[in-house]
PQR file of N, CA, C, O and H, with PARSE charges and radii, in Angstrom:
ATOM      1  N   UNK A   1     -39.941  31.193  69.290 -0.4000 1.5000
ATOM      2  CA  UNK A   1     -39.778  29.907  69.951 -0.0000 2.0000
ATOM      3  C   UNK A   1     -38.651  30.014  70.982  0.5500 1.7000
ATOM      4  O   UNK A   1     -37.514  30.007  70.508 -0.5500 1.4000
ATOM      5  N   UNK A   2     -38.741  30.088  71.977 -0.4000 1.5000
ATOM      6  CA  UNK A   2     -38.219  30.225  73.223 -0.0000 2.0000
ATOM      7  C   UNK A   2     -36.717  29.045  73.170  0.5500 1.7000
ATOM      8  O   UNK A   2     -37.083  28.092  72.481 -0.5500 1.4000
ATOM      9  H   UNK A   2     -39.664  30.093  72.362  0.4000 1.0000
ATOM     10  N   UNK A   3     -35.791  28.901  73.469 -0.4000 1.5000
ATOM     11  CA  UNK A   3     -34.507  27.575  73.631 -0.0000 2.0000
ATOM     12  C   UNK A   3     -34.786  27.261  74.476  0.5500 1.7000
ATOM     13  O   UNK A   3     -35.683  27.900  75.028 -0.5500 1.4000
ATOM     14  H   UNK A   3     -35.494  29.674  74.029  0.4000 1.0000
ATOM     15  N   UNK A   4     -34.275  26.187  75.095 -0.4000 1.5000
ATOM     16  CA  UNK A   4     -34.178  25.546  76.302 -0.0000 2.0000
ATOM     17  C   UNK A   4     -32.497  24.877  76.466  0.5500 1.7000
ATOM     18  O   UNK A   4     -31.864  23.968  75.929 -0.5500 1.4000
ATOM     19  H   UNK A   4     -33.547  25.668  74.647  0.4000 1.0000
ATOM     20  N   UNK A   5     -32.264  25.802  77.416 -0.4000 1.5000
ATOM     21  CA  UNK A   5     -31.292  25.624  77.708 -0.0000 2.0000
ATOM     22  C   UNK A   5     -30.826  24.770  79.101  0.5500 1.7000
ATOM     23  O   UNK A   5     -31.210  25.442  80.058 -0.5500 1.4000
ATOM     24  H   UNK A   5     -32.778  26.540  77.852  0.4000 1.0000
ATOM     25  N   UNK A   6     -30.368  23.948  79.415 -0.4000 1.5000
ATOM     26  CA  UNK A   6     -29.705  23.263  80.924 -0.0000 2.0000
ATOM     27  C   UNK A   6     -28.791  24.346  81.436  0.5500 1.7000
ATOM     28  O   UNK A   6     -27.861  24.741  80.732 -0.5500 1.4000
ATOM     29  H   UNK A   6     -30.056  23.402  78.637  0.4000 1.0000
ATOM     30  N   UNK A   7     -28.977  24.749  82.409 -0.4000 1.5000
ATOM     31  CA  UNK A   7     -27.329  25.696  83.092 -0.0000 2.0000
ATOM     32  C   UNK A   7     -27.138  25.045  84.122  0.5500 1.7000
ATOM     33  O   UNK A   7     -26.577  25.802  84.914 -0.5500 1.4000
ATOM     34  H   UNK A   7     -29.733  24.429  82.981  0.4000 1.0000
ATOM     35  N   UNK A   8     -27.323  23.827  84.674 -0.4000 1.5000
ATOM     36  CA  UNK A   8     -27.061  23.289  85.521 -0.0000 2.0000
ATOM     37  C   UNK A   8     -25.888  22.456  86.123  0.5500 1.7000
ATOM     38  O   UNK A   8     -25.650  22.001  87.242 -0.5500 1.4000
ATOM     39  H   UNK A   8     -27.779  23.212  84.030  0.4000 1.0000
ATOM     40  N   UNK A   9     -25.218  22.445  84.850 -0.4000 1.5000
ATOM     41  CA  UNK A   9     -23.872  22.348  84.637 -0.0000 2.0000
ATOM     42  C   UNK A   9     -22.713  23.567  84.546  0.5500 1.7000
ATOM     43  O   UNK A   9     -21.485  23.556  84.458 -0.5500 1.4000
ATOM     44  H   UNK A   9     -25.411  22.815  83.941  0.4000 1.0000
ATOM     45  N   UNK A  10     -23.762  24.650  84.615 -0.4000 1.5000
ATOM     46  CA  UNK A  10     -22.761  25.765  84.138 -0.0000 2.0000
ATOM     47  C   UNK A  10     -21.609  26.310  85.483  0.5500 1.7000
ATOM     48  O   UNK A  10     -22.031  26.399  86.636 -0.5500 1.4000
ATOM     49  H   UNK A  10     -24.760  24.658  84.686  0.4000 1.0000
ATOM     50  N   UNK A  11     -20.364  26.592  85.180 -0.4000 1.5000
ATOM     51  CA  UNK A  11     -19.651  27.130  85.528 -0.0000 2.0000
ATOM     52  C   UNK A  11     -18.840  28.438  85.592  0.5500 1.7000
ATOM     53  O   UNK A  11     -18.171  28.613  84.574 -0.5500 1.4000
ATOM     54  H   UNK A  11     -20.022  26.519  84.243  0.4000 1.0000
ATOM     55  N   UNK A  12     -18.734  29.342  86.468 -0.4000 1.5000
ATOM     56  CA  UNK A  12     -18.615  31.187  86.349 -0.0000 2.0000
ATOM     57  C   UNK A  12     -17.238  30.952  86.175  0.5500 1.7000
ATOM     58  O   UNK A  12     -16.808  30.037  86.878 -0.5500 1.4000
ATOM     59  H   UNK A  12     -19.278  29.199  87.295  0.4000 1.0000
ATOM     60  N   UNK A  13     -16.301  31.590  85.338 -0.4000 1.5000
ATOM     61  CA  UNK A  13     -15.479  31.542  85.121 -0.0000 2.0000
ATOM     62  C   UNK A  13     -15.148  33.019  85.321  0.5500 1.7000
ATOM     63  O   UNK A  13     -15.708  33.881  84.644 -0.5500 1.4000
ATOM     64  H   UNK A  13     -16.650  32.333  84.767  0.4000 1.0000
ATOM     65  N   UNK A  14     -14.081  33.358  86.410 -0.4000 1.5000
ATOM     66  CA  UNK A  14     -13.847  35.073  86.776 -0.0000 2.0000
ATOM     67  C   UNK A  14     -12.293  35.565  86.081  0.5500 1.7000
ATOM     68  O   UNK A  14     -11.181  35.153  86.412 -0.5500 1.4000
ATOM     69  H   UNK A  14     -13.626  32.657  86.960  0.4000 1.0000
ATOM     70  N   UNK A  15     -12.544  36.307  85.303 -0.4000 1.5000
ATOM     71  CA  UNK A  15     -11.125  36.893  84.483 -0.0000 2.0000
ATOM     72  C   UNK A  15     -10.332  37.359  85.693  0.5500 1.7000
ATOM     73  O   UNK A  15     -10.635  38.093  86.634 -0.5500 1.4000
ATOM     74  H   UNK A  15     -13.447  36.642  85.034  0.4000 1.0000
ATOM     75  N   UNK A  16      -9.172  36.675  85.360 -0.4000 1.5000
ATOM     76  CA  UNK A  16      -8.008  37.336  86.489 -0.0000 2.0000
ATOM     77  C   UNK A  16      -8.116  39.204  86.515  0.5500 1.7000
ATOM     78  O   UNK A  16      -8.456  40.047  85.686 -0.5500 1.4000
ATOM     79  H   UNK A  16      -8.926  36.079  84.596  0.4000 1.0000
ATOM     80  N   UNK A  17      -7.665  39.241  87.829 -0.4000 1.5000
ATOM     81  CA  UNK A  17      -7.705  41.244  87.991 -0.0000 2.0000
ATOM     82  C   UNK A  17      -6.441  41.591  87.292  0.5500 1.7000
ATOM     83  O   UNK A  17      -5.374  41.010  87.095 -0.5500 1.4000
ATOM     84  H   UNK A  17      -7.388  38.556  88.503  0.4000 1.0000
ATOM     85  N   UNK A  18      -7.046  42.973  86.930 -0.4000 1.5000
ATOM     86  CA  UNK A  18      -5.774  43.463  86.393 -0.0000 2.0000
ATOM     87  C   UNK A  18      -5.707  44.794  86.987  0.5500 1.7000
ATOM     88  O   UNK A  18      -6.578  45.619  87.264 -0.5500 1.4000
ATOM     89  H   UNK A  18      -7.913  43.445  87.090  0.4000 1.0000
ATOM     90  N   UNK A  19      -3.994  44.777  87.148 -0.4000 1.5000
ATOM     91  CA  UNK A  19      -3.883  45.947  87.859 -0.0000 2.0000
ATOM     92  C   UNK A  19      -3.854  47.228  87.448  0.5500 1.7000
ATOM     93  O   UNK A  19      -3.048  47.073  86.530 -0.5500 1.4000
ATOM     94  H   UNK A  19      -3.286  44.107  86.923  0.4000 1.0000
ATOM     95  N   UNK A  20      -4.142  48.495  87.420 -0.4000 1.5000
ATOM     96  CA  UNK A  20      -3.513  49.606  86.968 -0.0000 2.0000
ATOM     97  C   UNK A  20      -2.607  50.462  87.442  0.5500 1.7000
ATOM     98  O   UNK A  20      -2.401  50.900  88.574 -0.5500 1.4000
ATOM     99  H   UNK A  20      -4.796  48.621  88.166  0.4000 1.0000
ATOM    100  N   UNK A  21      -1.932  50.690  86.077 -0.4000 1.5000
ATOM    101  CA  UNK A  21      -0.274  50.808  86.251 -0.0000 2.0000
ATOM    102  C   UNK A  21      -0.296  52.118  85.065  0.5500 1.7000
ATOM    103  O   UNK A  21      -1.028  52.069  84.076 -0.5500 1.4000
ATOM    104  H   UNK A  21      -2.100  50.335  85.158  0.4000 1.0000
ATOM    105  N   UNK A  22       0.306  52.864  85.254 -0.4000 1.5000
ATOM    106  CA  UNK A  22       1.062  54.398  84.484 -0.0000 2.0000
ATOM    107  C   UNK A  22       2.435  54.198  83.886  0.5500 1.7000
ATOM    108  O   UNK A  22       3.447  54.359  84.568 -0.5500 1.4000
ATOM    109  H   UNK A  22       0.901  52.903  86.057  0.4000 1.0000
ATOM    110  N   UNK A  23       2.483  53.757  82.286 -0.4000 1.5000
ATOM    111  CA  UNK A  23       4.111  53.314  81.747 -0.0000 2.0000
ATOM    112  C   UNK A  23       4.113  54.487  80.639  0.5500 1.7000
ATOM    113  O   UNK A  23       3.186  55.194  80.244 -0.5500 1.4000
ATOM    114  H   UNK A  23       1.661  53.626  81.732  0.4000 1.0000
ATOM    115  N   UNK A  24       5.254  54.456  80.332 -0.4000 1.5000
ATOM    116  CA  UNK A  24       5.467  55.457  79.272 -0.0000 2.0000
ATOM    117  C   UNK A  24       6.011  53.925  78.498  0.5500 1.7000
ATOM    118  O   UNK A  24       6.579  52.851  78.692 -0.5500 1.4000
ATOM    119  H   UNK A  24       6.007  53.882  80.652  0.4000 1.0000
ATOM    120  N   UNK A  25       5.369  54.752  77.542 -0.4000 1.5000
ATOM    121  CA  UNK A  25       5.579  53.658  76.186 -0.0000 2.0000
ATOM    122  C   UNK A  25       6.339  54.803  75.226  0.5500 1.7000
ATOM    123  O   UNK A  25       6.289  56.030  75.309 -0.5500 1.4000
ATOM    124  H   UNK A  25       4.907  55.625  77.384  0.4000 1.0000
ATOM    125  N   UNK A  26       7.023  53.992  74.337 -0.4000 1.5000
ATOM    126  CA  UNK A  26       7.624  55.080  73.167 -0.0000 2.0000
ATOM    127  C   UNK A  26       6.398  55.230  71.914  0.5500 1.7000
ATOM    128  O   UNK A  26       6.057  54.316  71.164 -0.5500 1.4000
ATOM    129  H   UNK A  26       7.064  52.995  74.269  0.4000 1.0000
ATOM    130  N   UNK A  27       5.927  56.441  71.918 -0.4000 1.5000
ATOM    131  CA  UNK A  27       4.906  56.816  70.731 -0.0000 2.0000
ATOM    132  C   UNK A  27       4.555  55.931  69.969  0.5500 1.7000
ATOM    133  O   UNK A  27       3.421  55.474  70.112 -0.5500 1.4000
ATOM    134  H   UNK A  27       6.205  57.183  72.528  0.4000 1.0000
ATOM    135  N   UNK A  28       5.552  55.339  68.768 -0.4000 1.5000
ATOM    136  CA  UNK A  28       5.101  54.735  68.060 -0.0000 2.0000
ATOM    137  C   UNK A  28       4.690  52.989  68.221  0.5500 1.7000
ATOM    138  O   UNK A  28       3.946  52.375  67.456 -0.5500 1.4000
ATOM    139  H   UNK A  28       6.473  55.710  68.652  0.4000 1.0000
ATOM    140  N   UNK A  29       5.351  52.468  69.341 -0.4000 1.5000
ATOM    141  CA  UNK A  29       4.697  51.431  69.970 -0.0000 2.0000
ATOM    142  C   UNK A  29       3.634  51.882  70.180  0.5500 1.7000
ATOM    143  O   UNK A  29       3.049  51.879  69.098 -0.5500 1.4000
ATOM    144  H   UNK A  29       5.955  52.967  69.962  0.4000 1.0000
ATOM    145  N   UNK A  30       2.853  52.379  71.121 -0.4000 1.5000
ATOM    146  CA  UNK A  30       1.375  52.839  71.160 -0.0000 2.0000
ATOM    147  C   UNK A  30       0.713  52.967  70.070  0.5500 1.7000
ATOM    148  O   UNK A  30      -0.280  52.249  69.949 -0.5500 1.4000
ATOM    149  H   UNK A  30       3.329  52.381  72.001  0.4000 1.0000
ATOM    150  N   UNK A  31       1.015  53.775  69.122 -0.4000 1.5000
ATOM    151  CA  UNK A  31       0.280  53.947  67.725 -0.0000 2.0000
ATOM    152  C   UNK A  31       0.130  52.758  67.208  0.5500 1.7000
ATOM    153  O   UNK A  31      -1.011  52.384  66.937 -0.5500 1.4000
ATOM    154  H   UNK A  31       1.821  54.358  69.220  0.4000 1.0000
ATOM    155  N   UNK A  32       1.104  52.022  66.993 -0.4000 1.5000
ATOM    156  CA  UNK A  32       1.172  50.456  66.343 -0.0000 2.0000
ATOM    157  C   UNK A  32      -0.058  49.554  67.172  0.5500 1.7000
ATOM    158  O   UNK A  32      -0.867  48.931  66.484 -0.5500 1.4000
ATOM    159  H   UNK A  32       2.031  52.326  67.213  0.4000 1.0000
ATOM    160  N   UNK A  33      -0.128  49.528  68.237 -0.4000 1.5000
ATOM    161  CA  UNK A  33      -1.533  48.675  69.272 -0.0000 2.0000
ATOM    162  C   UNK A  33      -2.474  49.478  68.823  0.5500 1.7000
ATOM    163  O   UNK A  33      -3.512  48.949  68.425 -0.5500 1.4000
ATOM    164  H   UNK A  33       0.529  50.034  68.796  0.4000 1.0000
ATOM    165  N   UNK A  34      -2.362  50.734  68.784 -0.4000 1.5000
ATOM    166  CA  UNK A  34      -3.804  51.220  68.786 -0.0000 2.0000
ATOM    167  C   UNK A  34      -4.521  50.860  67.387  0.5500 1.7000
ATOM    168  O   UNK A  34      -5.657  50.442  67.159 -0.5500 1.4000
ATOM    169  H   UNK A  34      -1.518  51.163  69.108  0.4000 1.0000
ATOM    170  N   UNK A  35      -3.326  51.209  66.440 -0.4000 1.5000
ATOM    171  CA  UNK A  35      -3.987  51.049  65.131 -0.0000 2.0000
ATOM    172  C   UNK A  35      -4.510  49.855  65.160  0.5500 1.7000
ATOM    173  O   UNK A  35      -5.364  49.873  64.274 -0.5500 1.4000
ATOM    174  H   UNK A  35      -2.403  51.548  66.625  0.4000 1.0000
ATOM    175  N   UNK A  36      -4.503  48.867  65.635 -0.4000 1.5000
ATOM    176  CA  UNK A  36      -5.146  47.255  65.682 -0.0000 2.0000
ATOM    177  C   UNK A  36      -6.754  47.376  65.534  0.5500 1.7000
ATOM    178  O   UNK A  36      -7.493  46.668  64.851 -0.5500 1.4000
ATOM    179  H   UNK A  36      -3.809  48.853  66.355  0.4000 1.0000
ATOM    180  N   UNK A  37      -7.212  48.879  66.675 -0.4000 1.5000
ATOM    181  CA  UNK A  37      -8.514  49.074  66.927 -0.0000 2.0000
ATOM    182  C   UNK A  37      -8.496  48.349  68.235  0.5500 1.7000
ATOM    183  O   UNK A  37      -7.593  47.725  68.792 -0.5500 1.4000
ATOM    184  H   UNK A  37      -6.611  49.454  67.230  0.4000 1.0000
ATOM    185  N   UNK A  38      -9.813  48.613  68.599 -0.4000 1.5000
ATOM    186  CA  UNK A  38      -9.983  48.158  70.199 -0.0000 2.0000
ATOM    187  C   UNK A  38      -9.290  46.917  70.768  0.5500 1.7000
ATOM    188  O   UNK A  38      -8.912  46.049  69.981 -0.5500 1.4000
ATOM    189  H   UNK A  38     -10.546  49.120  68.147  0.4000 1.0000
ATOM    190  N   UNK A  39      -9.160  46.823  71.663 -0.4000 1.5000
ATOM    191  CA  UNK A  39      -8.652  46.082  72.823 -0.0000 2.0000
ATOM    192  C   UNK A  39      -7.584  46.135  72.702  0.5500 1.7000
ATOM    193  O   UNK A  39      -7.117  44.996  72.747 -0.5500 1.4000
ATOM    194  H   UNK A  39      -9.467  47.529  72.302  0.4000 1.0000
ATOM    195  N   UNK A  40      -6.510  47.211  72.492 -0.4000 1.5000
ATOM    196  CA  UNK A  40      -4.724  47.134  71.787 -0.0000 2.0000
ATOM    197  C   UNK A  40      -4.266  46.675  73.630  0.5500 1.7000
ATOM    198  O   UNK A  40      -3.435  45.817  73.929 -0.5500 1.4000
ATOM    199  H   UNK A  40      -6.889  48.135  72.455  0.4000 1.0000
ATOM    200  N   UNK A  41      -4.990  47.431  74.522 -0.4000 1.5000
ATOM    201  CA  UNK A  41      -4.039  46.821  76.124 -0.0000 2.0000
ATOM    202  C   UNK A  41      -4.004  45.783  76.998  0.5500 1.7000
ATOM    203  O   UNK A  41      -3.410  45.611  78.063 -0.5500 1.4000
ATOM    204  H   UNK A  41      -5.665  48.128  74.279  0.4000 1.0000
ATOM    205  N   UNK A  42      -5.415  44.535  75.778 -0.4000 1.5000
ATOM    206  CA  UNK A  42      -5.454  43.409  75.894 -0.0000 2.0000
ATOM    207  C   UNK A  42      -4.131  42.910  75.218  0.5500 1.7000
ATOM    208  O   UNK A  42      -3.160  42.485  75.843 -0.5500 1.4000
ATOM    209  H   UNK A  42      -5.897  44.675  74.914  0.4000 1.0000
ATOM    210  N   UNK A  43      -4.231  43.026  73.789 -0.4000 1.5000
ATOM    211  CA  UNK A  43      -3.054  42.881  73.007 -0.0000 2.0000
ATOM    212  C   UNK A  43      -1.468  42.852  73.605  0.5500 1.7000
ATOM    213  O   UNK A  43      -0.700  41.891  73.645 -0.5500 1.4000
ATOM    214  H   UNK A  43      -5.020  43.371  73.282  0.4000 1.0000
ATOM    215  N   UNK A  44      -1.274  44.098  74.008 -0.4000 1.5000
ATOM    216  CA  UNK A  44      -0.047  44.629  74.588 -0.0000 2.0000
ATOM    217  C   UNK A  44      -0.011  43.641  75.921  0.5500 1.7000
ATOM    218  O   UNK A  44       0.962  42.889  75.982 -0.5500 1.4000
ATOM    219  H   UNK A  44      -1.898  44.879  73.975  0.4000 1.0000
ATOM    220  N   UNK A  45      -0.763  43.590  76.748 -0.4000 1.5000
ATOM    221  CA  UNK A  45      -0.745  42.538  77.607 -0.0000 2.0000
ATOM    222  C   UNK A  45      -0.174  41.026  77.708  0.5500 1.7000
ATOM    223  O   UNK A  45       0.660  40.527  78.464 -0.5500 1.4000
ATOM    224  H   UNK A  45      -1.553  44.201  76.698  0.4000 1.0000
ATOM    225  N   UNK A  46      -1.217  40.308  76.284 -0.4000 1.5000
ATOM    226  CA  UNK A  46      -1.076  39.296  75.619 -0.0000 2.0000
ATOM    227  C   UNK A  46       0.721  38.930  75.147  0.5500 1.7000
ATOM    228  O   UNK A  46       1.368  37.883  75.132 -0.5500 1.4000
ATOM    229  H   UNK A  46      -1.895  40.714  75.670  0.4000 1.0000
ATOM    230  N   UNK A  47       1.095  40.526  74.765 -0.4000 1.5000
ATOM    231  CA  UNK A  47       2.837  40.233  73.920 -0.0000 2.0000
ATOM    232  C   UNK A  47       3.437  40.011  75.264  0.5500 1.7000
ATOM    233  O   UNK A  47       4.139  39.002  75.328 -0.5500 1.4000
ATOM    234  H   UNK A  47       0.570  41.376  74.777  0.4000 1.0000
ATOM    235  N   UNK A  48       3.327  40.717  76.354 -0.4000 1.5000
ATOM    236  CA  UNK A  48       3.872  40.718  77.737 -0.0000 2.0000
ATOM    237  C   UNK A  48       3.872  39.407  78.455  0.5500 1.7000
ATOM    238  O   UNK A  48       4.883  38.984  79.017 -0.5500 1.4000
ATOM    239  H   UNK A  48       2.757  41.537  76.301  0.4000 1.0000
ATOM    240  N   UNK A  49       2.791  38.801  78.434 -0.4000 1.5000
ATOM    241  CA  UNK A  49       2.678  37.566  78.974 -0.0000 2.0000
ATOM    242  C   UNK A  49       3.342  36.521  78.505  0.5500 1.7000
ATOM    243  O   UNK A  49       3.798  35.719  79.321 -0.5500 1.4000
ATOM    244  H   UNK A  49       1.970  39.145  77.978  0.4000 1.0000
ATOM    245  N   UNK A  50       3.550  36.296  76.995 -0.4000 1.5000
ATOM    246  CA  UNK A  50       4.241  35.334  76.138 -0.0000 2.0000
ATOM    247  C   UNK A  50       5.296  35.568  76.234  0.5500 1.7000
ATOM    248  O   UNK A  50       6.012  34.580  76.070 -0.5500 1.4000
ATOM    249  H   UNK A  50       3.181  36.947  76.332  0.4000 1.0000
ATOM    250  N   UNK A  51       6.117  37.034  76.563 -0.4000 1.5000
ATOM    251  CA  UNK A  51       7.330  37.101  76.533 -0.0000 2.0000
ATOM    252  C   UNK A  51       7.930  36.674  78.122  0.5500 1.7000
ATOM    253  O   UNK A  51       8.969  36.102  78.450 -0.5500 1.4000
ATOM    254  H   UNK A  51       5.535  37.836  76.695  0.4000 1.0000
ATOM    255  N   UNK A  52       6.925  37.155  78.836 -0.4000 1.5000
ATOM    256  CA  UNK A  52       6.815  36.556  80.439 -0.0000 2.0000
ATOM    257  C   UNK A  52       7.064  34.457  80.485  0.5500 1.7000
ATOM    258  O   UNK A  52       7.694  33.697  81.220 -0.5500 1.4000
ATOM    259  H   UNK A  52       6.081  37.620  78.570  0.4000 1.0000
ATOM    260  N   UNK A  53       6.381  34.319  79.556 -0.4000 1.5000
ATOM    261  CA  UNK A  53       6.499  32.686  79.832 -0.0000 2.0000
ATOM    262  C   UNK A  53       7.258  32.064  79.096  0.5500 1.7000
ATOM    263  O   UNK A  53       7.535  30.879  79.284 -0.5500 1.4000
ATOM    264  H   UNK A  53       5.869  34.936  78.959  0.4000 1.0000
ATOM    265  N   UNK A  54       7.939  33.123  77.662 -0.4000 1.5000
ATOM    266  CA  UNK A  54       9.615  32.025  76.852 -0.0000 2.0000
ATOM    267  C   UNK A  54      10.608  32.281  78.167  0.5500 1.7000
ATOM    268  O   UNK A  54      11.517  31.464  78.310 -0.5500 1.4000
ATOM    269  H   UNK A  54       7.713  34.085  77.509  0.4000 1.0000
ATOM    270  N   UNK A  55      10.480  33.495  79.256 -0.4000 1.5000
ATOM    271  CA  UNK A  55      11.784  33.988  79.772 -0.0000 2.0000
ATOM    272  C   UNK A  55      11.371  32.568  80.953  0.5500 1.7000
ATOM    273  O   UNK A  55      12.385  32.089  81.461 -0.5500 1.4000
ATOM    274  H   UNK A  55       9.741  34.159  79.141  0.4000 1.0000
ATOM    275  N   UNK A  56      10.593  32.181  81.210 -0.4000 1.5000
ATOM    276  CA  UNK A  56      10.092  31.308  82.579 -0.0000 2.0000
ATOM    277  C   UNK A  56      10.726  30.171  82.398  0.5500 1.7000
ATOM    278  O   UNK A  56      11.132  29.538  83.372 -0.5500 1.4000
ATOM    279  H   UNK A  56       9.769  32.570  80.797  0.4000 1.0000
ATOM    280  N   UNK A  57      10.977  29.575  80.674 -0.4000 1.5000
ATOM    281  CA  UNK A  57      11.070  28.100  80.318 -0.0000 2.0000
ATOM    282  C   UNK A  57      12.344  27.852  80.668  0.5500 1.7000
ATOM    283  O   UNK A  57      13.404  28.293  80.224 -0.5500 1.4000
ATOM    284  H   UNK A  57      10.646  30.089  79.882  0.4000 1.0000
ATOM    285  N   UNK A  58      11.994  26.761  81.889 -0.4000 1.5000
ATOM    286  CA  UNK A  58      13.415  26.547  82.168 -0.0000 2.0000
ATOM    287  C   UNK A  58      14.581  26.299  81.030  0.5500 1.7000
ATOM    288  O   UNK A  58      14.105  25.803  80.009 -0.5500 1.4000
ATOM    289  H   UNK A  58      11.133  26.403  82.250  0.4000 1.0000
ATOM    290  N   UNK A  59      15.500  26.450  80.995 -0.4000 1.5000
ATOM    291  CA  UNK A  59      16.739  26.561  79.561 -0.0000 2.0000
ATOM    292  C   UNK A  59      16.969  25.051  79.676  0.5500 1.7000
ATOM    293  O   UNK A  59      16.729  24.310  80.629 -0.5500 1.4000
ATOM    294  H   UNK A  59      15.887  26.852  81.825  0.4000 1.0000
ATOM    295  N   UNK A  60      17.680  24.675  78.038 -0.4000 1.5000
ATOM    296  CA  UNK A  60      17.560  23.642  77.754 -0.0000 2.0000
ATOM    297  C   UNK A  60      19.094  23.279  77.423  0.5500 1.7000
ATOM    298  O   UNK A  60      19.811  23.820  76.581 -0.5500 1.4000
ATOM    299  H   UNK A  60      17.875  25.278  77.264  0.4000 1.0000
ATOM    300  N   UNK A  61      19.462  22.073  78.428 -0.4000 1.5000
ATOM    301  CA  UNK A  61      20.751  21.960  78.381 -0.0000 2.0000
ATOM    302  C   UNK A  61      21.773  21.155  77.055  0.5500 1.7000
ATOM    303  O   UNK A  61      21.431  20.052  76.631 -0.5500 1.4000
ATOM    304  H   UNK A  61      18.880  21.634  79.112  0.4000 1.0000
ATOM    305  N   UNK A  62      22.467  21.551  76.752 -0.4000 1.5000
ATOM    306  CA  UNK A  62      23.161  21.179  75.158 -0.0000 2.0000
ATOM    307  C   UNK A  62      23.554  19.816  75.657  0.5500 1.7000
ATOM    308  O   UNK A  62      24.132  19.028  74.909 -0.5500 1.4000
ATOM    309  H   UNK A  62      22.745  22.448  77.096  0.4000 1.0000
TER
END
């Protein structure tokens, strides 16, 4: 039985580019992502970005 689907509403949503870049990581950081199993340089990315946006928050005055 075939669906019927509407896409007429649908919207392409394009994943931001990512650049490639050559880092030396210390061994066992690497081992630690990898052991996760696939996608560890999504992951590693993911820790980068969050740590990218606590350093962004503007500070909070006492």
């Amino acid at each position: 039985m075939p669906i019927d689907i509407d896409w007429s509403d649908a919207v392409l949503v394009m994943p931001p580019r990512k650049k490639a870049i050559s880092i030396r990581l210390d061994e066992d950081v690497l081992d630690f992502f990898k052991r996760e199993g696939e996608g560890y340089q999504r992951r590693m990315n993911a820790v980068l970005r969050s740590y990218m946006q606590q350093k962004s928050k503007p500070k909070k005055r006492a």
